[in-house]
N, C-alpha and C positions, 0 to 999 in steps of 0.2 A: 835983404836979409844978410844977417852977419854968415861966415862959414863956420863957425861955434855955434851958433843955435841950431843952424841946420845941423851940423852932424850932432847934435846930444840928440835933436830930435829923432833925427836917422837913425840914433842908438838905439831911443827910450822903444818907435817902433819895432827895430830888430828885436830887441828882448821883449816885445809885449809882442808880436808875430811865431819867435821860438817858444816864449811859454806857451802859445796856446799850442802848436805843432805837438809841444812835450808833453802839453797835459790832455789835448784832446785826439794827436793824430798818431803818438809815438804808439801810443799801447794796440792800437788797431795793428800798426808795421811791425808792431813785435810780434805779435801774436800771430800775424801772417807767415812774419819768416819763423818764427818758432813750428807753425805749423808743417810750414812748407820741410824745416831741416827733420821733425816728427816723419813725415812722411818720405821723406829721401833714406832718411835710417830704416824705417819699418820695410822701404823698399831692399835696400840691402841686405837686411836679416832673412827677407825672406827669400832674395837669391843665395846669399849663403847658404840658406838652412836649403832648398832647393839645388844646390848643387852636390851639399853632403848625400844630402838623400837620392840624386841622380848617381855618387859615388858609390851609396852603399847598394842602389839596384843594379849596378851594373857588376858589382863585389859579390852580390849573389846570385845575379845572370849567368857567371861568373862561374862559381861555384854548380848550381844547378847544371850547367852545359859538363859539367867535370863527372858530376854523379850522372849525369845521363850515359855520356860516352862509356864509365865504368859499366854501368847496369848495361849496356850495349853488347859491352865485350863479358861482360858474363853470362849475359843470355848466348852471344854467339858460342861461347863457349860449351855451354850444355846444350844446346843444341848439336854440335858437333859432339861433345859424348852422348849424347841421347843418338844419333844417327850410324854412331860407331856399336853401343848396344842394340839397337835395333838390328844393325847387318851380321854382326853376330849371334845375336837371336835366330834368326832369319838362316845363319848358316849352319845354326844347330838343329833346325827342326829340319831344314832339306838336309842334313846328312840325318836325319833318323827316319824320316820320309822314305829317303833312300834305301834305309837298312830294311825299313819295313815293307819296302814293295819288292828288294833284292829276295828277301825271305819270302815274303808271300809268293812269290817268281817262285824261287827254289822247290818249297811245297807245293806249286801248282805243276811243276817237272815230274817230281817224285810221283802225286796222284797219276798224271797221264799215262807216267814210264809203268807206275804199276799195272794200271787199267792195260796196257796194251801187254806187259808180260802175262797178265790175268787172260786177257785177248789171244795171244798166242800160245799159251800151255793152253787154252781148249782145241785149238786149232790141230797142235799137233795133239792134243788126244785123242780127236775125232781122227784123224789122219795116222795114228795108230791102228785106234781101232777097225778103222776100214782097212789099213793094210792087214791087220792082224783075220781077219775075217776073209778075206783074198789070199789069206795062206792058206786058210787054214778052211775053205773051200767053203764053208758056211756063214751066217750071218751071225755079228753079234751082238743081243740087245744091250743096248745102253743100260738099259732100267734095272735088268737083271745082275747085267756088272757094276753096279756103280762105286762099289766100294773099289773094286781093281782097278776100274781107271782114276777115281780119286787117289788112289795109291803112284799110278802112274803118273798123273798129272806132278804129285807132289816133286816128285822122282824127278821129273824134268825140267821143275822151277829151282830145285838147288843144282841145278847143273848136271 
């Protein structure tokens, strides 16, 4: 065979071999790789869109740990005025406590001091009147005098 007929014919194959590649095997490799670059995109958008979104929770992770710490220091904070009101609460009722058991003390003095001056002006009335009755060589009834020792008595509670 001549080397012109073989290569037209090595042509006419080639181009009857690429048309059909073109018209039956191209659209299949387009479509593959079209698919394939479809899903390499969609992959990318969704780690874009996944790393915004990792951005913006960690922007309000972020945010939330900032209002915690605040709400933190403001709760410590009333706490510490609610502890400083309470111990002064606490130190206004023990000083009226105080005032009030000082008083009650003081009128529980006064009753007793009186009961015993009460105690002792009978003491020395009777102690009177038995001296008075050892002067005076006879006895003297109480019930009969009562007003003069009442009188006496008086006599020796103002001093």
């Amino acid at each position: 065979m001549d080397i012109a007929v073989t290569l037209v014919i090595q042509g006419l194959v080639f181009f009857a071999v690429a048309w059909g590649v073109m018209k039956f095997g191209w659209p299949h490799i387009i479509a593959a790789i079209e698919a394939r670059q479809k899903k390499i995109a969609d992959g990318l958008a969704a780690a874009n869109k996944s790393q915004k979104d990792l951005d913006e929770a960690l922007a309000r992770s972020k945010e939330i740990i900032r209002e915690a710490r605040d709400r933190a220091t403001q709760i410590v904070d009333q706490a510490g005025k609610r502890s400083n009101e309470i111990v002064e609460e606490a130190k206004g009722t023990a000083a009226s406590e105080a005032q009030r058991l000082v008083s009650q003390a003081r009128d529980e003095v006064a009753r007793e001091s009186s009961r015993a001056r009460e105690g002792l002006t009978r003491e020395v009335g009777k102690l009177a009147v038995e001296g008075a009755s050892r002067l005076l060589g006879r006895e003297i009834d109480p019930k009969t005098h009562a007003e003069l020792l009442d009188k006496l008595a008086a006599e020796i509670a103002r001093g």
